[in-house]
VEXDREN-2710 file (C-alpha; in Angstrom, 1 decimal):
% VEXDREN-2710
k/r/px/py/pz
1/UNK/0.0/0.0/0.0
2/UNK/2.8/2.7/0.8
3/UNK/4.7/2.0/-2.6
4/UNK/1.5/2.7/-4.4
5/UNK/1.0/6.0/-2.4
6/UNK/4.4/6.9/-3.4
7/UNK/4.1/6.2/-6.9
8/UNK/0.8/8.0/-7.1
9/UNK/2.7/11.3/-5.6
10/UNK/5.4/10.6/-7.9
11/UNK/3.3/10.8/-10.5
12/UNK/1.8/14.4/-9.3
13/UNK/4.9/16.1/-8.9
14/UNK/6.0/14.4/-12.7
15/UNK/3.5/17.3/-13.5
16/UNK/4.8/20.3/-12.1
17/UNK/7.3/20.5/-14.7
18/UNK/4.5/21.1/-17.0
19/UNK/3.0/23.9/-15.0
20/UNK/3.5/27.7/-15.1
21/UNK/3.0/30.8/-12.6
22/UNK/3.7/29.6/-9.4
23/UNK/2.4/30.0/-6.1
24/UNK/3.5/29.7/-2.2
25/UNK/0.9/30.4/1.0
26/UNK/0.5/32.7/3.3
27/UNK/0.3/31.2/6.9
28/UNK/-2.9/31.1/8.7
29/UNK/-0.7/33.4/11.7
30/UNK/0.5/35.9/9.4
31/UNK/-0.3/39.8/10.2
32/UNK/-1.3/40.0/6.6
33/UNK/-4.9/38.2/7.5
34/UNK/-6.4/41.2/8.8
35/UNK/-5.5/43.8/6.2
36/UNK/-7.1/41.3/3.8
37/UNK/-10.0/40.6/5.7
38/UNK/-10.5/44.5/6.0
39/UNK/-9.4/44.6/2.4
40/UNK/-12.2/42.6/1.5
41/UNK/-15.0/44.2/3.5
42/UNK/-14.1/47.5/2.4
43/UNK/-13.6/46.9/-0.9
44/UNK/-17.3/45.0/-0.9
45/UNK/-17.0/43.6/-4.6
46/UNK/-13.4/42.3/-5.7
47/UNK/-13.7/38.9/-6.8
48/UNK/-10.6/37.3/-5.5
49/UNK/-10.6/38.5/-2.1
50/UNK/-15.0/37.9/-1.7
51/UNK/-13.1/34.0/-2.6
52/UNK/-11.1/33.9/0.5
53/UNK/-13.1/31.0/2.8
54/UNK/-10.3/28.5/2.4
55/UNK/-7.1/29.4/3.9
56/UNK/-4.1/29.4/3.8
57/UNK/-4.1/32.2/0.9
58/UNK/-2.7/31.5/-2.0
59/UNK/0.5/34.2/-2.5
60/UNK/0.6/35.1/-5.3
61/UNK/-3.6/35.7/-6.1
62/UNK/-3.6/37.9/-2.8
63/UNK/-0.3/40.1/-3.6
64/UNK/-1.2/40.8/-7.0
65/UNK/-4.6/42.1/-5.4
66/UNK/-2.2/44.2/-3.2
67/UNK/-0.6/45.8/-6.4
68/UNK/-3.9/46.6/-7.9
69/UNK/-5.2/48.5/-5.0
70/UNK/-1.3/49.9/-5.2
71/UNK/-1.6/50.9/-8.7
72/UNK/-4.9/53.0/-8.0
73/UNK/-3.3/54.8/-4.8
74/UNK/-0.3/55.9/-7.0
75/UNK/-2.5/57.7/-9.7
76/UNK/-4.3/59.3/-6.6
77/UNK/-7.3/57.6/-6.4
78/UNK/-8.6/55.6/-3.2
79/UNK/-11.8/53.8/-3.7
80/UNK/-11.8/51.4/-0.9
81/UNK/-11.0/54.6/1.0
82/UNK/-7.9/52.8/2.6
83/UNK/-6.6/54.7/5.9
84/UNK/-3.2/55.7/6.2
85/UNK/-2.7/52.7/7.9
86/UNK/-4.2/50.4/5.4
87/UNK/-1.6/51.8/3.2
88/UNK/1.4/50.9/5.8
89/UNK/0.0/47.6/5.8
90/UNK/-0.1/47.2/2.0
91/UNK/3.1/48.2/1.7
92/UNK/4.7/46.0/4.2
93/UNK/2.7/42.9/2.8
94/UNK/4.2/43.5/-1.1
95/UNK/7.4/44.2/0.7
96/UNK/7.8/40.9/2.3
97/UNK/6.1/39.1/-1.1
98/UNK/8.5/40.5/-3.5
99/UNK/8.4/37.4/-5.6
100/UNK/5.1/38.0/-6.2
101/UNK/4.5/41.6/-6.7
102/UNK/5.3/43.9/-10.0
103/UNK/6.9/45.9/-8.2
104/UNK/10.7/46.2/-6.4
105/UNK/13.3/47.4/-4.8
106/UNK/14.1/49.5/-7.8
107/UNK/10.6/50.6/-8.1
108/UNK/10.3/51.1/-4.1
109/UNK/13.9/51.8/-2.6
110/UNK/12.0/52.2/1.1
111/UNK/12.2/48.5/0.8
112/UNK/15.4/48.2/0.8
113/UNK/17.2/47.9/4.5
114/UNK/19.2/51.4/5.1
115/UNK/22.7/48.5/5.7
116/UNK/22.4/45.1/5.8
117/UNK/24.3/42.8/8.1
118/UNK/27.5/40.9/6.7
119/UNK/27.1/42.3/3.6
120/UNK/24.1/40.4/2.4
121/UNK/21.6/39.5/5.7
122/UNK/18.7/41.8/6.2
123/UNK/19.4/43.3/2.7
124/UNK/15.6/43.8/2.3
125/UNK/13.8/45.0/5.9
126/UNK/11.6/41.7/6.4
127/UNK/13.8/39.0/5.3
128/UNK/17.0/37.7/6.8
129/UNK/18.1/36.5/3.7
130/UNK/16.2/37.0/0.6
131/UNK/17.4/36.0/-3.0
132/UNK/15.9/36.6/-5.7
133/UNK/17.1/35.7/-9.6
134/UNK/15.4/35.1/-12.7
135/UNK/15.0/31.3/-12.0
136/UNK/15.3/31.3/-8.1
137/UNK/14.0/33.2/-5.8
138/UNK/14.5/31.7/-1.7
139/UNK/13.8/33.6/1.7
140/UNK/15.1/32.6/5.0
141/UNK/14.1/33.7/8.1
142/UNK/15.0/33.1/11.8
143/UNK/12.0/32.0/14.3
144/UNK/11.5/32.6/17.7
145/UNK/8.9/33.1/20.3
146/UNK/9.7/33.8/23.5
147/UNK/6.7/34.0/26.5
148/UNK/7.4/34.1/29.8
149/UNK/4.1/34.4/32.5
150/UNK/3.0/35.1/35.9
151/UNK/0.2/32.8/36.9
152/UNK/-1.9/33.1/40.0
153/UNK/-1.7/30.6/42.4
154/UNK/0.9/28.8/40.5
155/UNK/4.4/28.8/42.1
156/UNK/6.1/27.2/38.7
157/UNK/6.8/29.4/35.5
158/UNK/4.4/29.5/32.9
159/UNK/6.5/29.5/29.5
160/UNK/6.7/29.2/25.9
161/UNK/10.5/28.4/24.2
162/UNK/10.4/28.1/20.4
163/UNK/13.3/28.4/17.9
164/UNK/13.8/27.5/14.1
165/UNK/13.9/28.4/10.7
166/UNK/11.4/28.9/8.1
167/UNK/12.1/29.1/4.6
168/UNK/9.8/29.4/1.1
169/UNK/10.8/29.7/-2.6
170/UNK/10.4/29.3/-6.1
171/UNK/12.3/27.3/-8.8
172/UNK/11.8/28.5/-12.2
173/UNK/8.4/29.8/-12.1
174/UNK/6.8/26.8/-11.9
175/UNK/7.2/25.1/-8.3
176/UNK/6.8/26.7/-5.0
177/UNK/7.9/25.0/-1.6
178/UNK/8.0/26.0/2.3
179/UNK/9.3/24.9/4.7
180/UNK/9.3/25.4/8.5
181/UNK/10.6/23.5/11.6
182/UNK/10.8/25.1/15.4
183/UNK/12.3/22.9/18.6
184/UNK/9.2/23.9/21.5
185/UNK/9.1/23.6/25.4
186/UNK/5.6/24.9/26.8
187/UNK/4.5/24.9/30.5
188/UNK/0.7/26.6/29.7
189/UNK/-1.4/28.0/32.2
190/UNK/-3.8/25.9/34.7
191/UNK/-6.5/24.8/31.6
192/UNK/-3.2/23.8/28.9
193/UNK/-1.9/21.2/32.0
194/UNK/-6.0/20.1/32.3
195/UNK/-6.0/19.4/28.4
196/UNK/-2.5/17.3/28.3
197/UNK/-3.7/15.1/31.0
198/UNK/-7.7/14.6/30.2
199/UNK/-6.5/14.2/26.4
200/UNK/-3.0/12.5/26.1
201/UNK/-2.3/15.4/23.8
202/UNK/-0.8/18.6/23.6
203/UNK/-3.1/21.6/21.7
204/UNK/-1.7/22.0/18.7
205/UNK/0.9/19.7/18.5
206/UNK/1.3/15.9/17.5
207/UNK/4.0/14.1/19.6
208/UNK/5.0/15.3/22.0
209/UNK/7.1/14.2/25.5
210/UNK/7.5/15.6/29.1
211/UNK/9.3/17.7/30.2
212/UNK/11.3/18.3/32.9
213/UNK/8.5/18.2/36.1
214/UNK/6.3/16.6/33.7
215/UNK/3.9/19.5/33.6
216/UNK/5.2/20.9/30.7
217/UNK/5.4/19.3/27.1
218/UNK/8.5/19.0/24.3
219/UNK/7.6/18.9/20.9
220/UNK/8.7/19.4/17.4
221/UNK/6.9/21.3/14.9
222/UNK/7.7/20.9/11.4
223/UNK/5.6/22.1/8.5
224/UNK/5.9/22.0/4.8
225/UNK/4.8/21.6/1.1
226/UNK/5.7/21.5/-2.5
227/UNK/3.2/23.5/-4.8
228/UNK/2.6/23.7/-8.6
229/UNK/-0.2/24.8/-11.5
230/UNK/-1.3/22.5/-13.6
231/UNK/-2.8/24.9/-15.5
232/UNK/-3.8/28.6/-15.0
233/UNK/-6.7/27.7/-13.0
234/UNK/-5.7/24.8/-10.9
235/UNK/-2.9/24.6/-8.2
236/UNK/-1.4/21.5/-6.6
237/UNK/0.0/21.1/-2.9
238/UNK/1.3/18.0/-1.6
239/UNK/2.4/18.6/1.8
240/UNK/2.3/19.0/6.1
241/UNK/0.3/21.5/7.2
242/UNK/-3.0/22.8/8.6
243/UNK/-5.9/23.9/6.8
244/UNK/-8.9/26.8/8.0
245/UNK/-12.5/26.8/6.2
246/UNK/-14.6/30.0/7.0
247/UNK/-14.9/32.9/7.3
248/UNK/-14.6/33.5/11.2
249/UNK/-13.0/33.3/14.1
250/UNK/-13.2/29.6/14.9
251/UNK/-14.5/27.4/12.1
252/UNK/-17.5/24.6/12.2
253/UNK/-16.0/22.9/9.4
254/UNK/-12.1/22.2/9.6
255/UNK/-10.7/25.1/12.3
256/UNK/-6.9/25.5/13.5
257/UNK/-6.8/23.7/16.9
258/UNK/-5.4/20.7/16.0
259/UNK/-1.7/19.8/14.8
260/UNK/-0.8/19.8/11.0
261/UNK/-1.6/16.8/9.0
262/UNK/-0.4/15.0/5.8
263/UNK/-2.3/16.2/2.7
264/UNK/-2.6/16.5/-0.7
265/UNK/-4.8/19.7/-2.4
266/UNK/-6.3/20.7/-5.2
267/UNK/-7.6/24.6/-6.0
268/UNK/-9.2/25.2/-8.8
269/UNK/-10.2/29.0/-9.1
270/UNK/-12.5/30.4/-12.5
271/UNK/-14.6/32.9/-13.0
272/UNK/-16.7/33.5/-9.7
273/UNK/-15.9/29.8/-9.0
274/UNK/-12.9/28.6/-6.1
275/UNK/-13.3/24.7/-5.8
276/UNK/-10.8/23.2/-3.0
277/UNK/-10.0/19.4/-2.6
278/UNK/-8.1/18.3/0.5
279/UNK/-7.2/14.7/0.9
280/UNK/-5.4/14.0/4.5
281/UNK/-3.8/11.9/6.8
282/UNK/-4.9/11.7/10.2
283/UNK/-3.8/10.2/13.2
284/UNK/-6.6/7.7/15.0
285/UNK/-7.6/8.8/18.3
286/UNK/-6.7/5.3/19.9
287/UNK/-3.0/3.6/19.6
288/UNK/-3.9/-0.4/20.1
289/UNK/-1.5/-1.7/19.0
290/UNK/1.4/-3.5/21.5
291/UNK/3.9/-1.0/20.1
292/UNK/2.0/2.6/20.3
293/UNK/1.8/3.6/16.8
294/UNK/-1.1/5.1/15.9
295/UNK/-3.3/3.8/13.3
296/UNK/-3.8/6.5/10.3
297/UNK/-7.5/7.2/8.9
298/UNK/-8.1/9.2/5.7
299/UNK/-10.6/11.9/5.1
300/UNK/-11.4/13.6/1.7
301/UNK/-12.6/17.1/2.3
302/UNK/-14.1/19.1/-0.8
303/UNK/-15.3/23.0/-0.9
304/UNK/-17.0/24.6/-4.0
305/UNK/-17.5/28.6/-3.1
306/UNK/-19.1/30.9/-5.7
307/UNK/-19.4/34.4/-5.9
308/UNK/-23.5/34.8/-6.6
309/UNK/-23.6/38.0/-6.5
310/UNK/-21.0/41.1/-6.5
311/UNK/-20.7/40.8/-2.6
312/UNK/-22.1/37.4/-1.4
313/UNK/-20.3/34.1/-1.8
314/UNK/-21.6/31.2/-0.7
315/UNK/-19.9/27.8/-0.4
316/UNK/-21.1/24.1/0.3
317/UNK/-18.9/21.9/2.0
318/UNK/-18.2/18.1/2.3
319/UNK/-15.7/16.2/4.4
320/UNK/-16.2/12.1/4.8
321/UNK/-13.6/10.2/7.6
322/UNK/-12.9/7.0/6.1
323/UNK/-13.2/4.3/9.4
324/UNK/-11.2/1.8/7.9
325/UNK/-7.4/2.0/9.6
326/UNK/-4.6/2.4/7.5
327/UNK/-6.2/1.6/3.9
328/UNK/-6.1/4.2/1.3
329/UNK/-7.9/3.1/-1.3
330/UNK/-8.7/4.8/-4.9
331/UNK/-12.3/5.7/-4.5
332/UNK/-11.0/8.1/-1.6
333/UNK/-9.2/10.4/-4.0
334/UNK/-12.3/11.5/-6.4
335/UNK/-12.7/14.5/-6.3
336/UNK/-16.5/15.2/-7.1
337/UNK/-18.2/17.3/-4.0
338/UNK/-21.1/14.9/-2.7
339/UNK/-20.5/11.8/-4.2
340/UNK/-18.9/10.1/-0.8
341/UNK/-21.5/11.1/1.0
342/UNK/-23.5/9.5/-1.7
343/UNK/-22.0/6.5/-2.1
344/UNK/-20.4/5.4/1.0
345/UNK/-18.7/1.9/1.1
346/UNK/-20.9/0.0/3.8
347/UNK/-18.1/-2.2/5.3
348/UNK/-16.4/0.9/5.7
349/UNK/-18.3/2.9/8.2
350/UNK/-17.3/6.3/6.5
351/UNK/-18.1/9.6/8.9
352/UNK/-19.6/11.6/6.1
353/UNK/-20.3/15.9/7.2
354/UNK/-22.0/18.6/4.9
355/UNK/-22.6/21.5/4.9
356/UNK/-23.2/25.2/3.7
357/UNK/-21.2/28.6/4.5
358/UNK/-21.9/32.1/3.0
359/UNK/-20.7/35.9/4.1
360/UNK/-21.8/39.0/2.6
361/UNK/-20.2/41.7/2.7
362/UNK/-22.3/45.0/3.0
363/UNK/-22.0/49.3/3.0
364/UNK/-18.1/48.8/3.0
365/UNK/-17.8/48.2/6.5
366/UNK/-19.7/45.2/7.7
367/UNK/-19.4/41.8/6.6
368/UNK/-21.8/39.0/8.1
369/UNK/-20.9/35.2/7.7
370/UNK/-22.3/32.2/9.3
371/UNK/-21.6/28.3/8.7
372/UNK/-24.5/25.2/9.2
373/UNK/-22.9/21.7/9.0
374/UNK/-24.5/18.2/9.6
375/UNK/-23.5/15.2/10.3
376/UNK/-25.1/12.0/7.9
377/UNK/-26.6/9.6/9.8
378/UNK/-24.4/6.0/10.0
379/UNK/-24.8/3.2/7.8
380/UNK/-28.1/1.5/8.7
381/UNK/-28.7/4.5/11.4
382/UNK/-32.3/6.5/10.7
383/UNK/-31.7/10.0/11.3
384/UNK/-34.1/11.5/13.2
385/UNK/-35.1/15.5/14.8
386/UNK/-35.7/16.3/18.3
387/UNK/-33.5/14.9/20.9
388/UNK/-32.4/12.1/18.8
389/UNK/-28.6/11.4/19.3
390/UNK/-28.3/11.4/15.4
391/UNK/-30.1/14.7/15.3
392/UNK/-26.2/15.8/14.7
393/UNK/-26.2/19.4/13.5
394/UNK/-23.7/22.9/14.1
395/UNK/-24.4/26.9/13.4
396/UNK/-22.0/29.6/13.2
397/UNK/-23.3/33.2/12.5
398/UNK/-21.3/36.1/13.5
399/UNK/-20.5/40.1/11.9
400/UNK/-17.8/42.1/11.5
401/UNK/-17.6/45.6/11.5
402/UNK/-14.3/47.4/10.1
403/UNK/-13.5/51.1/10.8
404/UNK/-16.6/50.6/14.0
405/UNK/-18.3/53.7/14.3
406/UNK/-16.1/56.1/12.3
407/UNK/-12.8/55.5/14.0
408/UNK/-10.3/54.7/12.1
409/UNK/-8.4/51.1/12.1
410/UNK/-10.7/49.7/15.1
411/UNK/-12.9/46.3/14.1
412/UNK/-15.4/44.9/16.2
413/UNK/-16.2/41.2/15.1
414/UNK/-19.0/39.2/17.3
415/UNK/-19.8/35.1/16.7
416/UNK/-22.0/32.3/18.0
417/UNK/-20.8/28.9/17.8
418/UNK/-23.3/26.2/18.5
419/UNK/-23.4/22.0/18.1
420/UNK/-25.3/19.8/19.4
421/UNK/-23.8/16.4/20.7
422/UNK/-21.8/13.0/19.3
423/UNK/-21.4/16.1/16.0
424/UNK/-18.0/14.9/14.3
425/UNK/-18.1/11.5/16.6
426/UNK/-18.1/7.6/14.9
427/UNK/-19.2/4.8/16.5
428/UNK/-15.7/3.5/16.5
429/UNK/-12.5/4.7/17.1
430/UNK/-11.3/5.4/13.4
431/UNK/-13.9/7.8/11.3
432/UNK/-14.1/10.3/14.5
433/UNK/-13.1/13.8/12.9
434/UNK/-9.9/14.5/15.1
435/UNK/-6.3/14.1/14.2
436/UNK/-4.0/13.2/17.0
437/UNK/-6.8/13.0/19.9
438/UNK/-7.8/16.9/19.1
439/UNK/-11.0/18.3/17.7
440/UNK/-10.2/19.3/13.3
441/UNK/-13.2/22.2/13.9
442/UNK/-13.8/23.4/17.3
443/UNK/-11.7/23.4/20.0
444/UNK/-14.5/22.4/22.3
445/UNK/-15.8/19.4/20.1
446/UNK/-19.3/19.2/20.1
447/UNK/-22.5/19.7/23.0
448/UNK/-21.4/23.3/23.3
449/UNK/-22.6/27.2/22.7
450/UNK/-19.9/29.9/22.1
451/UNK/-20.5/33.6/21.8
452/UNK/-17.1/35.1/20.9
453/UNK/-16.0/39.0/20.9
454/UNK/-13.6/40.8/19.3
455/UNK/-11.4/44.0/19.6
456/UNK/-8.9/44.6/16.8
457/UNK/-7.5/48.2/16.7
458/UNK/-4.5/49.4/14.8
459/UNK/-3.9/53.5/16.3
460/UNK/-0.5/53.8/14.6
461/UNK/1.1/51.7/12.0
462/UNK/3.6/49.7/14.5
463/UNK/1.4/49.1/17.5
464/UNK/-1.5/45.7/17.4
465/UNK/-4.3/45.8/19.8
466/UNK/-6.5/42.8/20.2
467/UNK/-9.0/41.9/22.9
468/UNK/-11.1/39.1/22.9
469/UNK/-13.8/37.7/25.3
470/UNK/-15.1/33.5/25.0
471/UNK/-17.9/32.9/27.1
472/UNK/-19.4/29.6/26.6
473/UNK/-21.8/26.7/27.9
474/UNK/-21.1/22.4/27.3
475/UNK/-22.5/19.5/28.3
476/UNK/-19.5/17.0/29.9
477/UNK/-19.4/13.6/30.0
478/UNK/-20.0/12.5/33.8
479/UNK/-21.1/9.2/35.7
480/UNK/-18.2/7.5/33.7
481/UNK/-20.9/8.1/30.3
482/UNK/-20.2/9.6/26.8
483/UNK/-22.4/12.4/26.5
484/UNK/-21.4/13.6/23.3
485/UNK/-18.9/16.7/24.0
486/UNK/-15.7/14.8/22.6
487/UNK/-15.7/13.9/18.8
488/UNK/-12.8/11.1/19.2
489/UNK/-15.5/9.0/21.9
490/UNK/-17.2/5.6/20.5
491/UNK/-20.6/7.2/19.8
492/UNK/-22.1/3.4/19.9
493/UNK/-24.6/2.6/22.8
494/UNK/-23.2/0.1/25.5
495/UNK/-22.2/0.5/28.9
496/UNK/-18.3/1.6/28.8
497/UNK/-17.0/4.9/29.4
498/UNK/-16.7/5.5/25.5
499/UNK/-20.0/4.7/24.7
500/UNK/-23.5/7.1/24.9
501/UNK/-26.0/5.8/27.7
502/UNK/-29.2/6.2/25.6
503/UNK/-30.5/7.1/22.6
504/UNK/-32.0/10.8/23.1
505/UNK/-29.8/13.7/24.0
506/UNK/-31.1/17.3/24.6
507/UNK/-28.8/20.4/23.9
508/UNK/-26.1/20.8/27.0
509/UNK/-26.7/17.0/28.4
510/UNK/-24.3/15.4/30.9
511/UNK/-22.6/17.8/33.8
512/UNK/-22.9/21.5/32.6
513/UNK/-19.9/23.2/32.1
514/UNK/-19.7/27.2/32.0
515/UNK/-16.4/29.2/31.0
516/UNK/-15.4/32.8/30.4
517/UNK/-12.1/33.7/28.6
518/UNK/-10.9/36.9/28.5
519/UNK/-7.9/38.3/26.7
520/UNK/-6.2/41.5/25.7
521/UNK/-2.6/42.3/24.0
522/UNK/-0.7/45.0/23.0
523/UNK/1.9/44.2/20.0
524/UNK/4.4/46.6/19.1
525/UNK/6.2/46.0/16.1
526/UNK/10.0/46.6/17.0
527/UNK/11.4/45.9/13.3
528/UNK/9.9/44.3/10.1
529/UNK/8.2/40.7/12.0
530/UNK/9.9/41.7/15.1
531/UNK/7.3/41.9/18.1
532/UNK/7.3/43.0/21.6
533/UNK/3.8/41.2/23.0
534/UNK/2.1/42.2/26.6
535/UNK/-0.5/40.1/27.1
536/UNK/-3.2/39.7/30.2
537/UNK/-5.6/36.7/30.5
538/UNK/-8.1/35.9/32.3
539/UNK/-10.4/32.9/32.8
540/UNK/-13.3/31.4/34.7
541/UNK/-14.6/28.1/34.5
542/UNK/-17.6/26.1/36.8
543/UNK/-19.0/22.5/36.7
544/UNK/-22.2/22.9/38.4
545/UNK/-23.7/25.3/41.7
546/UNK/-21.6/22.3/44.2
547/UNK/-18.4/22.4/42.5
548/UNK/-15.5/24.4/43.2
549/UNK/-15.1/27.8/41.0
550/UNK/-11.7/27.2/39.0
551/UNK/-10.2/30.5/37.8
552/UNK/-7.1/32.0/36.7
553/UNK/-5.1/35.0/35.6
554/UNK/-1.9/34.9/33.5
555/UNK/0.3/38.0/32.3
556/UNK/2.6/37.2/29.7
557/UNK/6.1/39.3/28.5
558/UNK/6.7/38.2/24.9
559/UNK/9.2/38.1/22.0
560/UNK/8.4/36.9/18.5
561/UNK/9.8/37.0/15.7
562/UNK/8.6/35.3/12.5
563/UNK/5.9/33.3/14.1
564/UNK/2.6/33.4/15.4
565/UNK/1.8/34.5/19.7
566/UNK/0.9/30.9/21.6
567/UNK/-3.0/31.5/22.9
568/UNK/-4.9/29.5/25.3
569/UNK/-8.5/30.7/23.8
570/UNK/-10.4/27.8/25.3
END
């Protein structure tokens, strides 16, 4: 079976040579995200950016955006009325995706550091070392995140340690490739050290050890692809990575909680049309096996989103966990949207998920979105409405407001997340939809309600202010029974910890859990990707009127540089 996997990739990549205009991605992390999220709102009717619901962005489609909004600031006009800050941004973005801009350091000598470091480091402001010839072009960059805490009632430190390299190029036009690899030690706060020992997992992360006192975790995170165009509408990636569908803050549908996973993607963007299909690797929640390796499951995810009108897209949405352990087979690679959930092998057990997403974005500064998924019922299963366990459905509907009440660079955003129990669960342990023992949508799994806030504000062009606020409500599994709040559980009835007690489930059941996460941090941008983070959290957490009130506060000192700020937002 793995010889014909690697002949099969073999015989993708024999295609890249074929292609043309190539492509890398922007990271989920990157600062970029929010100028093109307030790109898009404000500019209410640009095709490419209303076709944004699956992330990571594609480079190239986004900068060349960048340089058409810079081309129409340059002959004085402004019609997404972009603040000066807007314009810092979009500068700084086609600054640090030269490769894919028209224009340069010749064109724009601010781009340029003032002197560079041994004579060729730092020669351009964001890059450490950036080259760029007619058939190469190759950045390097340093990464780091530093974050030391204070945590209340907690006589340990609280700490992040991350170092490595990340690197991305291009090789004649015609194949892109990252990479990125960082060596981490994290002791979270009191709800992190909860997770690793109710889970066996570490947020984010796939294997991972102990370390030192055993209450924090060592792990290695390492991330890459290979990318090409088959033609001018359709790109290839073959890679290790994770992957975001929506629109919001968290996602419904596949969300960026979990660690990256093996995959191979196709995008094929047309007219109004972006069609995305993601076939992946996944770890098994369970390891039985004598020696501890996890079993793999597959899952073929596929996204069509179309622009109906001039400022609402809408997109349908299909993902399908195959329950059979460590087969790949053929029939999981096609790549029609529908047709797994269709025609689902019976002897297989598949986890089959649809479901429908739209946004539309209105009077240049609002934008509203929303997501509903559902879960088909299993093979021989009658699904039924009311408190049916296989009455397995999710909402998402949330706004976001840009420039909020005439001030300049501040965005409000507000969401509700809502699913009702044994959503994303099987009734055995392959087919749950989880990679490594964690949740691929929401953090919180399923049996919960979420209503999330948002603070994003931007006074001067260095200096990031976000505050956020989670206050949610889940059903927990209690009396040693599966009440449907964690997807990776044997849904089947029986009498075993795994398994659900009965057959009808309101909204919330099993021991009520109640939560309140609060956040706030000040960035300031020291030097291009260079950040100075203060960060304050707080949260608040209850299991019933009896039980004892579990709270927290954490304030963090931070250094990043080329990589995303560690958050516990659950």
């Amino acid at each position: 079976m793995l010889s014909k996997k690697i002949l099969f990739v073999i015989s993708l990549l024999a295609g890249a040579f074929a292609s043309q205009a190539q492509t890398t991605f922007i990271p989920l992390w990157a600062k970029e995200g929010w100028l093109l999220d307030r790109l898009e709102i404000k500019a209410q009717t640009n095709n490419d950016l209303n076709l944004s619901t699956v992330k990571p962005y594609m480079r190239k489609t986004y900068v060349e955006v960048a340089d058409s909004f810079r081309s129409l600031i340059l002959e004085g006009k402004n019609p997404a009325r972009l603040t000066a800050v807007d314009q810092y941004n979009l500068d700084r973005f086609q600054a640090n995706n030269a490769e894919c801009s028209r224009y340069n350091t010749v064109s724009m000598p601010e781009w340029k550091s003032k002197k560079n470091f041994l004579g060729f480091l730092w020669d351009v402001k964001g890059n450490a070392l950036e080259i760029n010839e007619k058939d190469f072009f190759l950045v390097v960059n340093p990464v780091v995140n530093q974050q030391q805490s204070i945590e209340t009632d907690f006589d340990r430190r609280v700490f992040v340690n991350a170092k490595g390299i990340a690197a991305r190029g291009l090789i004649a036009n015609k194949i892109g490739f990252h990479f990125y690899a960082t060596d981490n030690q994290e002791q979270g706060p009191i709800h992190f050290r909860q997770y690793v020992t109710n889970n066996n997992a570490t947020p984010g992360a796939g294997f991972s050890k102990v370390f030192k006192d055993g209450r924090g975790r060592d792990y290695f995170d390492a991330r890459g692809s290979v990318s090409w165009n088959v033609s001018s509408y359709v790109n290839m990636q073959f890679g290790f990575d994770q992957q975001f569908i929506g629109n919001g803050y968290r996602s419904l549908m596949w969300g960026n909680f979990a660690p990256p996973s093996l995959f191979l993607k196709f995008n094929t963007r047309i007219w109004k049309l972006n069609y995305t299909n993601i076939f992946s690797e996944l770890y098994a929640p369970e390891f039985p096996r004598g020696d501890n390796i996890r079993p793999k499951q597959y899952s073929s995810t596929h996204h069509l989103s179309v622009n109906a009108t001039p400022w609402l897209n809408i997109g349908l949405f299909e993902t399908v966990v195959f329950g059979e352990m460590d087969i790949l087979k053929v029939q999981h690679l096609q790549p029609v949207i529908f047709l797994n959930s269709l025609f689902r092998d019976k002897n297989g057990n598949t986890n089959s998920m649809v479901g429908l997403d739209l946004k539309a974005n209105l009077l240049n500064h609002v934008q509203l979105y929303g997501q509903y998924i559902m879960q088909g019922a299993n093979m021989g299963e009658e699904r039924q409405g009311g408190d049916s366990w296989t009455n397995r459905f999710g909402f998402q509907a949330g706004a976001k407001y840009v420039d909020a009440f005439g001030i300049k660079n501040l965005d409000l955003q507000a969401e509700i997340n809502q699913v009702r129990p044994f959503m994303y669960s099987s009734s055995q342990n392959a087919g749950g939809w989880t990679n490594y023992r964690q949740p691929m949508a929401h953090p919180l799994g399923a049996n919960f309600r979420e209503i999330v806030g948002i603070l994003r504000f931007q006074p001067i062009p260095r200096l990031y202010i976000f505050g956020r606020i989670n206050y949610w409500k889940q059903g927990l599994d209690s009396a040693q029974r599966n009440f449907g709040g964690n997807p990776r559980m044997d849904n089947s009835l029986g009498n075993t910890r795994s398994m659900r007690p009965r057959n009808d489930f309101s909204f919330l059941a099993g021991q009520q859990g109640e939560g309140i996460n609060m956040a706030i941090t000040a960035s300031y941008e020291v030097k291009e990707n260079l950040f100075l983070d203060l960060n304050n959290l707080y949260r608040v957490f209850k299991t019933g009127a009896l039980a004892p009130l579990q709270n927290t506060n954490v304030a963090t000192l931070g250094l990043r540089w080329n990589m995303f700020r560690r958050d516990y937002d659950y």
